[in-house]
DRENFINU-136582 format. One record per atom (N, C-alpha, C, O, CB): z, y, x. Coordinates in steps of 0.001 Angstrom, whole numbers, plus 500000, padded with zeros to 6 digits. Each point is the difference from the previous one (the first is absolute). Glycine has a CB too. Layout:
N
ZYX;...
***
This chain:
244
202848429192096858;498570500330499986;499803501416499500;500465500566499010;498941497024500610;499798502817501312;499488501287499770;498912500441498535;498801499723500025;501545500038502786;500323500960495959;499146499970499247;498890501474500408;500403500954500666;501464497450497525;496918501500501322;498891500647500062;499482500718499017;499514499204499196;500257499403502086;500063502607498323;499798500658498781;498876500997499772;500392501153500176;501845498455499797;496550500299499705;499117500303499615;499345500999498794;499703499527498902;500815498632502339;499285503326499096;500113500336498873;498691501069500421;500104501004500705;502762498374498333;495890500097500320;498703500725500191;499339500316498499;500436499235499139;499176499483503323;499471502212497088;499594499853499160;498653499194499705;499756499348498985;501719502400501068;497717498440501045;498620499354500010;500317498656500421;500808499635500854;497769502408499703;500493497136498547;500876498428499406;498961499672501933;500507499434500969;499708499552494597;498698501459504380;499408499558501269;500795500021501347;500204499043500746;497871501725498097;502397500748501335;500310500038501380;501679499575499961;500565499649501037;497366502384499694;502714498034498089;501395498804499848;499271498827500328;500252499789501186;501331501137496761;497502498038501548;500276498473500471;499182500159501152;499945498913500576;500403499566497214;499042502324502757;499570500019501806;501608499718500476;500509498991500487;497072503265499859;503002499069499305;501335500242500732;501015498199500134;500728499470500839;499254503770497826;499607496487500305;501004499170499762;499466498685500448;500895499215500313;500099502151497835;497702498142501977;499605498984500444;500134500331501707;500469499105500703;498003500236496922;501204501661502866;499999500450501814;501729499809500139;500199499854501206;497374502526499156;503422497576499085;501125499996499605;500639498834500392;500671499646500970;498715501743497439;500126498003500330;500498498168500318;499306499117500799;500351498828500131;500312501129497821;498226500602502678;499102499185501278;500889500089501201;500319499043500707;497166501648498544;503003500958500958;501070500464501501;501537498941499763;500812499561500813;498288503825499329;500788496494498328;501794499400500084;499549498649500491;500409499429501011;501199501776496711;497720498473501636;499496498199500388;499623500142501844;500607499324500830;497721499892496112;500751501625503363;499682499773501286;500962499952501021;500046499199500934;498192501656498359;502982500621500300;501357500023501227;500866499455499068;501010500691500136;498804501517501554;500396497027497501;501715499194499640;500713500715499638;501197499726499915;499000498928501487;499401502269498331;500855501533499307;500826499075498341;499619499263499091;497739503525501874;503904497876499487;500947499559499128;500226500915498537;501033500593499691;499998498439502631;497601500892496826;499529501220499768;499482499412498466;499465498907500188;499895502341502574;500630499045496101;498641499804498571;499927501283499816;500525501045500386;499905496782498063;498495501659500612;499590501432499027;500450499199498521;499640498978499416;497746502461502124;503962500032498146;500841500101498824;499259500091499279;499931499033499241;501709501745501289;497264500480499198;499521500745498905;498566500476500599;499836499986501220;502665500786497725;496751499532500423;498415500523500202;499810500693498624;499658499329499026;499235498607502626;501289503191498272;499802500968498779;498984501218500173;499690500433501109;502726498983498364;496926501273498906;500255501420500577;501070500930498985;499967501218499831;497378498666501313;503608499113498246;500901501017499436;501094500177500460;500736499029499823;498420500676498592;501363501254502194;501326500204500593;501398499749499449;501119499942500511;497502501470500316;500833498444497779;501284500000498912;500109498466500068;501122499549499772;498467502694498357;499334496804502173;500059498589500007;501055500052501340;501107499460500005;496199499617498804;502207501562502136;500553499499501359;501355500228499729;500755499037500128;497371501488501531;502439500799497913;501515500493499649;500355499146499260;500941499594500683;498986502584499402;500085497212499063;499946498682499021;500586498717500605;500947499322499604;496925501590499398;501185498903502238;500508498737501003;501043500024500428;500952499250499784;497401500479500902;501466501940500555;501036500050500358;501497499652499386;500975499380500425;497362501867500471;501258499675497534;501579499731499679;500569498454499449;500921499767499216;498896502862500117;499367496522501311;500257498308499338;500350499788501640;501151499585500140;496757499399497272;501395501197503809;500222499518501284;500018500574500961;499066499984500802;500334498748498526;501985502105500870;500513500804500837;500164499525501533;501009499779500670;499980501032497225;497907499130502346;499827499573501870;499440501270500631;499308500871499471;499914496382500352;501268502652501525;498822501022500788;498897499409499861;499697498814499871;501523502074501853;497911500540498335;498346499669499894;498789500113500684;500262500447501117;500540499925497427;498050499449501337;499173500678500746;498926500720498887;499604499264499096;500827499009503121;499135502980497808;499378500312498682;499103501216500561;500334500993500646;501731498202497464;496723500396501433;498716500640500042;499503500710498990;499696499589498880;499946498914502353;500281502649499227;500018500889498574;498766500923500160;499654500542501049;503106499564498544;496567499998499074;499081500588500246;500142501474499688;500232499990498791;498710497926500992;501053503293500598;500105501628499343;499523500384498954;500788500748499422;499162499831502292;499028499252497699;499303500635498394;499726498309499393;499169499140500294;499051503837500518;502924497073498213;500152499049499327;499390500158498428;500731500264499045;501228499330502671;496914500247498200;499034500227499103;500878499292498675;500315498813500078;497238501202501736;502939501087496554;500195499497499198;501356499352499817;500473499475498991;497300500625501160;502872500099501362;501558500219499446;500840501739499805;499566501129500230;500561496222501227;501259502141498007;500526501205500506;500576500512501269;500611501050500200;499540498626497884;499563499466502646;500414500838501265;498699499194501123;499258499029499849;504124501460499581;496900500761501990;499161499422500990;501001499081500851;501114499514499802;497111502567500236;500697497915501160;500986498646500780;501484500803501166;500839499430500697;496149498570499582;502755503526499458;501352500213500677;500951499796498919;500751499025500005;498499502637501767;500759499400497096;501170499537498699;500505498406500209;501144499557499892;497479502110498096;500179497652502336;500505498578500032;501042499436500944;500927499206499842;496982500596499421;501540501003501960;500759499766500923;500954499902499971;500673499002500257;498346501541500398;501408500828498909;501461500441499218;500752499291499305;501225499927499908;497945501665499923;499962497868499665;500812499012498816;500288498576500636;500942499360499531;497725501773498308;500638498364503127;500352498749500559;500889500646501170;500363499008500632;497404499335498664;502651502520501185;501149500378500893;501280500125499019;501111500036500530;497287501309501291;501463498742496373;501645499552500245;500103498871499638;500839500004499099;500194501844500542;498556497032500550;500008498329499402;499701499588501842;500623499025500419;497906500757496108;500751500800504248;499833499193501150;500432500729501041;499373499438500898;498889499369498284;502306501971501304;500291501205501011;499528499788501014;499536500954500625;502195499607498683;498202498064501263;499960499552501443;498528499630499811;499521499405500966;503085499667499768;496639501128498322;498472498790499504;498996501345501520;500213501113500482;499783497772494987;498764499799504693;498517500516500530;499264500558499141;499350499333499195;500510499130502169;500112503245498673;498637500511499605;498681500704500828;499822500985500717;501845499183497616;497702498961501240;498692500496500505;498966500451499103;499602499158499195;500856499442502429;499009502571498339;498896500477499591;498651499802499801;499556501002500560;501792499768500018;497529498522498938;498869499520499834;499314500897499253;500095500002498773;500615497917501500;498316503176500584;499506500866498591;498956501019501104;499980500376501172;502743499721496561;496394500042500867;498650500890500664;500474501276500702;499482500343501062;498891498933496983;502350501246501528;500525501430500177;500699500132501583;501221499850500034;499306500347497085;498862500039504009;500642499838501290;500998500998500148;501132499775500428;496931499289500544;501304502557498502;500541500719500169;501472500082498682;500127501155499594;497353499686501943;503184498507498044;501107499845499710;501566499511500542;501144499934499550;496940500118499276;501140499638502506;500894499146500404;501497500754500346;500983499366500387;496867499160500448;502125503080498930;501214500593500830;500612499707497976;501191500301500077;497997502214503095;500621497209495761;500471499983499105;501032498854499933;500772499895499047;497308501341500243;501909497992501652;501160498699499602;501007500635500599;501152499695499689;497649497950500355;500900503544501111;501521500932500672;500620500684498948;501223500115499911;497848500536502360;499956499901496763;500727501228499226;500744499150499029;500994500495499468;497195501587500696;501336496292499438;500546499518498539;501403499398500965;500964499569499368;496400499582498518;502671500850503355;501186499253500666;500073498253500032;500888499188499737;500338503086499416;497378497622501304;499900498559499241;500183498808501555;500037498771500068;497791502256497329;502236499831503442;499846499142501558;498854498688499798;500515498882500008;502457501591500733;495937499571499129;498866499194499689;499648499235501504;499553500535501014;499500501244496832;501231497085501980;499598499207501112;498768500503500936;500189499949501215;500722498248497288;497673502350500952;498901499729500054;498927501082498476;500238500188498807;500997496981502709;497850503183499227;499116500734499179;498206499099500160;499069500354500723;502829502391499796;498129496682499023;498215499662499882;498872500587499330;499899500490498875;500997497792501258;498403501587500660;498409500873499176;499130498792499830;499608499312500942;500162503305500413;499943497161497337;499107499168499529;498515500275499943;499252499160499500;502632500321499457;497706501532501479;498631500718499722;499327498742501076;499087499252499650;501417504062499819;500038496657501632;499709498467500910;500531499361499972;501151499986500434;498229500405500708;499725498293498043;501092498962499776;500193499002501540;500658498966499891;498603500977497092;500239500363504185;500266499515501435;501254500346500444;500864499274500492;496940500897500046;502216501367499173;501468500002500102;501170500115499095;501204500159500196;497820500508501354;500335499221497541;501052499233499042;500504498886499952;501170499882499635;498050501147499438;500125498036501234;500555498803499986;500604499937501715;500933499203500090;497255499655497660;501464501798503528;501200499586500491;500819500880500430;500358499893501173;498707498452499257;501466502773498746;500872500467499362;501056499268499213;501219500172500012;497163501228500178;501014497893499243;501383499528499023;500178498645500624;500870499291499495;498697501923497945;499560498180503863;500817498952500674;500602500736500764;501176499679500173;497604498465499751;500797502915500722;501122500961501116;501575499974499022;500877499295500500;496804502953500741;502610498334497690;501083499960499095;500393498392499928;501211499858500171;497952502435498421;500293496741501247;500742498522499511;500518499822501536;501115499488500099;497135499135497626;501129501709503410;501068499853501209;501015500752500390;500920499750500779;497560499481499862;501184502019498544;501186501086500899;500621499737498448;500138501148499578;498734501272502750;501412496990496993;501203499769498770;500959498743500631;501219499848499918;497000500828497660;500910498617502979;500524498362500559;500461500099501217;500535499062500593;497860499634498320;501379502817501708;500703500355501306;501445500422499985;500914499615500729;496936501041499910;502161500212498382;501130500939499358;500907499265499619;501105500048500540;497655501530498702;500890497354499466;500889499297499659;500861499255501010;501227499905499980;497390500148498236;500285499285502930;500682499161500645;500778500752501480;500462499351500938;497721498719497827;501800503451501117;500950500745501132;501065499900498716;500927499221500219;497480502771501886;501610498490496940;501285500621499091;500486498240499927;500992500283499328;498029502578498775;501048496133501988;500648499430500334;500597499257500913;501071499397500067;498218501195498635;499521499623502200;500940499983501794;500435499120500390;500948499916500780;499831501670499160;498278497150499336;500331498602500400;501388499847499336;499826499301499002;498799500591503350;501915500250497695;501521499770499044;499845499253498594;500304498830499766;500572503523501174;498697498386498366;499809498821498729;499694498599500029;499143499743500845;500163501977498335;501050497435500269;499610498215500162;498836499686498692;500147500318498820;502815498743502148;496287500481499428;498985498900499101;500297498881500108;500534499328500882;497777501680499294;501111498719498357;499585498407499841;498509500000499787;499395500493499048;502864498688499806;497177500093502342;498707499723499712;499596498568499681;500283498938500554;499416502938500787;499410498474497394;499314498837499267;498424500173499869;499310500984500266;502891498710498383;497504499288500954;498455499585499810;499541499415498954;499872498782499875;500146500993502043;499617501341497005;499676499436498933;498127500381499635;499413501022500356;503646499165498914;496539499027500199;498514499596499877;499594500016502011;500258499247500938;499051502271495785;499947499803503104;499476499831500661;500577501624500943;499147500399500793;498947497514497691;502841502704501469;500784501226500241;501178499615500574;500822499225499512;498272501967498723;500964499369502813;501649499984500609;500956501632499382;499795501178500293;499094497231502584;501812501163496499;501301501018499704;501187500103500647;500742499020500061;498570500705498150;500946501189502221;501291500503500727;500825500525498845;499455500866499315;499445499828503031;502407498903497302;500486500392498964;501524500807500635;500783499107500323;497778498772497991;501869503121501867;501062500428499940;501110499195499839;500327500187498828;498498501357500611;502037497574501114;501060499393499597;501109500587498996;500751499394499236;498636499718502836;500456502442498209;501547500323499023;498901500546498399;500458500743499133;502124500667503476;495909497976497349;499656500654498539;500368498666498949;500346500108498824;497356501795502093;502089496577500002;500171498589499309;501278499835499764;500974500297500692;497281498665500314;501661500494497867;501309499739498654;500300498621500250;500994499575500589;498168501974497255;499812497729501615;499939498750500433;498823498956500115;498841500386499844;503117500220499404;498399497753501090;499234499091500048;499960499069498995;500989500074499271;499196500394502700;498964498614497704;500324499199498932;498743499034499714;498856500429499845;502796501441499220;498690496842500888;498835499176500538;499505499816498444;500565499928498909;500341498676503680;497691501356497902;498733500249498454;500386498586499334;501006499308500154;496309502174500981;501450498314498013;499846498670499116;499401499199501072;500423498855500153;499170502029497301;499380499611503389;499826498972500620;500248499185501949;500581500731500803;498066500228496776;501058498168502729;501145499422500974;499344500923501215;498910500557500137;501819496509498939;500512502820501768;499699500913501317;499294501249499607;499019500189500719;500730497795500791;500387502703497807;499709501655499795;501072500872499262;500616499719498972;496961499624500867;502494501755500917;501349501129499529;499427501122499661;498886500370500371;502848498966501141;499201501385497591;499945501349499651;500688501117500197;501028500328499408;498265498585499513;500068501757502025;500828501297500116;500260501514498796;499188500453499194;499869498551503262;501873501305497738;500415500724498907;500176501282500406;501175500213500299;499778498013498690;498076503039501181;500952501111500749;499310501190499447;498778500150499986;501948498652502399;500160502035497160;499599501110499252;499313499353498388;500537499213499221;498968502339503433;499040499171497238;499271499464499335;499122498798499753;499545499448498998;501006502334501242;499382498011501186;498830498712501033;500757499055499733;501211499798500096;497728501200502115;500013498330497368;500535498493499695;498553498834501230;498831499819499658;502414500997496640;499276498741504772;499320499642500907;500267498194500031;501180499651499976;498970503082501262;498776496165498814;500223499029499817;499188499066501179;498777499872500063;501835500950497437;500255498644503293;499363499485501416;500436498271500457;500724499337499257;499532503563501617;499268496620500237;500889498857499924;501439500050500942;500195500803500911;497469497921498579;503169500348500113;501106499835500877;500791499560499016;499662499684498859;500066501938502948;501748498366498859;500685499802499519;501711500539499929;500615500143501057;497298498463499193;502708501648498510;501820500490500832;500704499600500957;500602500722500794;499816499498497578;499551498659501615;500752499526501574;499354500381501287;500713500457500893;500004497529498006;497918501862501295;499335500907500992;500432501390499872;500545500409501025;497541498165498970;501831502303499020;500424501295500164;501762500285499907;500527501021500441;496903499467498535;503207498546500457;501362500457500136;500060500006501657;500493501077500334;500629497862497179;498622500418503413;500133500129501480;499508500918500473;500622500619500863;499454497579499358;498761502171499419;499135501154500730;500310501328499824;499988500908500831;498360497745498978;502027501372498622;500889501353499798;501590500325499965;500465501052499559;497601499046499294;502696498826501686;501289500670500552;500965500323499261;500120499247499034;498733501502502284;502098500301498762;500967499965499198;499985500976498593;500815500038499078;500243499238503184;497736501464497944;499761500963499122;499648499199498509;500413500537498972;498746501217503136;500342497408497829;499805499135498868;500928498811500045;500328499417501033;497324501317498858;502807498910498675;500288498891499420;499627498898499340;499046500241499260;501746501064501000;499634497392499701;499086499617499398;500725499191498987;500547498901500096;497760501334501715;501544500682497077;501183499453498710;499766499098499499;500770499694499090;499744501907500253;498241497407500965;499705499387498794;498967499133500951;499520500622500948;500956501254496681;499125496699502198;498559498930500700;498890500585499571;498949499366500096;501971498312499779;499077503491499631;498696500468499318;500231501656500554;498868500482499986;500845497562497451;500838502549502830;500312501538500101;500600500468501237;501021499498500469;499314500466497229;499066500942502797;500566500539501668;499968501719499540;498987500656499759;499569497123502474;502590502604497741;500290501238498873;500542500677501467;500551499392500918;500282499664495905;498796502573503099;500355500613501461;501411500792499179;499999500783499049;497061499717502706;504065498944499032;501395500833499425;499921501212499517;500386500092498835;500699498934502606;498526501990499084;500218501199499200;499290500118498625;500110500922499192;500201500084502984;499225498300497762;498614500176498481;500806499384499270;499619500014498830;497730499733501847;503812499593499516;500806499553499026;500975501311499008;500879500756500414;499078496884501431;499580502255497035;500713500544499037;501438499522499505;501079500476500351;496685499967499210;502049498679499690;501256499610499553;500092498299499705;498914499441499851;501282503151499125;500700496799500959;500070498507499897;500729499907498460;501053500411499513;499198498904503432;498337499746496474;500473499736498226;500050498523500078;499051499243499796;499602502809498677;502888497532501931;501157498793499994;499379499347498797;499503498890500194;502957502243500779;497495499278498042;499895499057498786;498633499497499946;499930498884499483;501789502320499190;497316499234501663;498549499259500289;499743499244501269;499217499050500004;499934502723498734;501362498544502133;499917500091501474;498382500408500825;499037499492500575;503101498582499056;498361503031499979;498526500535499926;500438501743501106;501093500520499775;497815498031496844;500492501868504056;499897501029500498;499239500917500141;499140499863500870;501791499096499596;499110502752498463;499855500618499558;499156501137501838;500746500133500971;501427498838496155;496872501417502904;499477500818500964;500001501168499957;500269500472498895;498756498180501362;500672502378500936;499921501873499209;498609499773499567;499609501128499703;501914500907502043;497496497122498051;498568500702499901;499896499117498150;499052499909499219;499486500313504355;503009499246496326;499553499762498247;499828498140500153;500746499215499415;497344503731499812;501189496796501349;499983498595499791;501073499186500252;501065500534500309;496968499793500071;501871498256499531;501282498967500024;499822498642501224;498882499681500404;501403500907496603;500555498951503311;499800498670500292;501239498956500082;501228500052500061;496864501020501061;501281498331498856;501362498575500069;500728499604501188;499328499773501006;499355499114497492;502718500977501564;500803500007501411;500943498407499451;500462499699498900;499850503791501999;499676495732500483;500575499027500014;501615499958499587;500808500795500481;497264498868501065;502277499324497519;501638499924499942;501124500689501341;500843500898499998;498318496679498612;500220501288502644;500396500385501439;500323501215500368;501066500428500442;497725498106500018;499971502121499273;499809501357500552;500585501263499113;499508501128500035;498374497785501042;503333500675498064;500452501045499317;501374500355500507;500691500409499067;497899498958499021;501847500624502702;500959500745500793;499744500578501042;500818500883500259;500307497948499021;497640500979501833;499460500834500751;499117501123499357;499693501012500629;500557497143500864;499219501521496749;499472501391499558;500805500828499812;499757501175500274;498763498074498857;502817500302500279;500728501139498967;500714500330501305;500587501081499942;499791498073497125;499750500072504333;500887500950501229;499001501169500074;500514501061500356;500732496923501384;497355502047497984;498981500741500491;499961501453499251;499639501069500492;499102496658500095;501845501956497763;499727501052499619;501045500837499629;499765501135499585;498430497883499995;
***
């Protein structure tokens, strides 16, 4: 999922931005939230450095009452995001040759003085981000798509760690990156559907091989790269330790 990053000073024309925002994600299925809605940039740099994803980030130019404006910012979210969406949101039209000189390759420049075309301005940007993404991967990448509440998610297959069935019956939890996603089904349905890339160490756990860290024999427990643990069957301890 595409995070969304928000960084205006006027608390008004931020929650315009941000409500016209999450109406376009809901309306096209955009695989998309809003991370953050600020006007301090030092908050947003803050996030970033907790959740290092590409982004999409709306920045406003005269950032009233910080120390820097929204190009400095720019700057600063190009070395934590290199590949991230910036787009510009700001009264000042005639600035726009300034995102060339800071080297910032800015998705998009908006003029808010009309908010008509402001707002579809920044749906013009939520499609040409969801265009881009989906040439730079060229159909090649695999999903897992799920349906949780009331949202369909496409999840990257190589970002999920693992599976692991909740407290309660017929519902699972996906584990990937930070996202912790909870839907119905079940492991034996997904050990088939997903193939050889996952294992399934355990009646409770469908663990994707490479996310395997290391195997701790004396618990029987299996150690992940993202830090967490899970439990692997007696059975299944000679096809782990061939694995690692």
């Amino acid at each position: 999922m595409l995070p969304i990053y928000l960084c205006e000073d006027d608390e008004q024309i931020r929650n315009a931005e941000r409500l016209w925002l999450e109406k376009q994600i809901l309306i096209e299925d955009y695989d998309m939230e809003i991370a953050l809605c600020t006007g301090s940039p030092e908050e947003l740099l803050d996030c970033l450095a907790k959740d290092q994803r590409q982004g999409i980030y709306f920045l406003d130019v005269e950032l009233k009452g910080s120390s820097m404006d929204g190009f400095r910012l720019g700057q600063e979210i190009r070395k934590v995001d290199a590949r991230g969406f910036l787009i510009y949101v700001t009264s000042f039209a005639d600035l726009a040759f300034e995102t060339f000189r800071y080297h910032l390759e800015a998705l998009d420049y908006l003029c808010k003085q009309n908010p008509e075309q402001m707002y579809a301005g920044l749906s013009r940007c939520l499609k040409s981000v969801m265009q881009r993404v989906e040439r730079e991967q060229g159909g090649q990448q695999e999903y897992f798509t799920v349906k949780t509440l009331d949202v369909v998610r496409h999840i990257p297959l190589d970002e999920i760690v693992y599976f692991t069935t909740s407290g309660s019956t017929h519902r699972i939890e996906l584990h990937a990156g930070r996202e912790r996603l909870d839907f119905i089904g079940s492991i034996q349905e997904l050990e088939q559907r997903l193939g050889e890339h996952f294992i399934r160490v355990h009646r409770s756990c469908l663990v994707r091989a490479d996310q395997i860290a290391q195997i701790d024999k004396k618990n029987h427990e299996i150690l992940l790269k993202n830090g967490e643990r899970c439990p692997y069957s007696r059975n299944m301890r000679k096809r782990l330790l061939d694995l690692s």
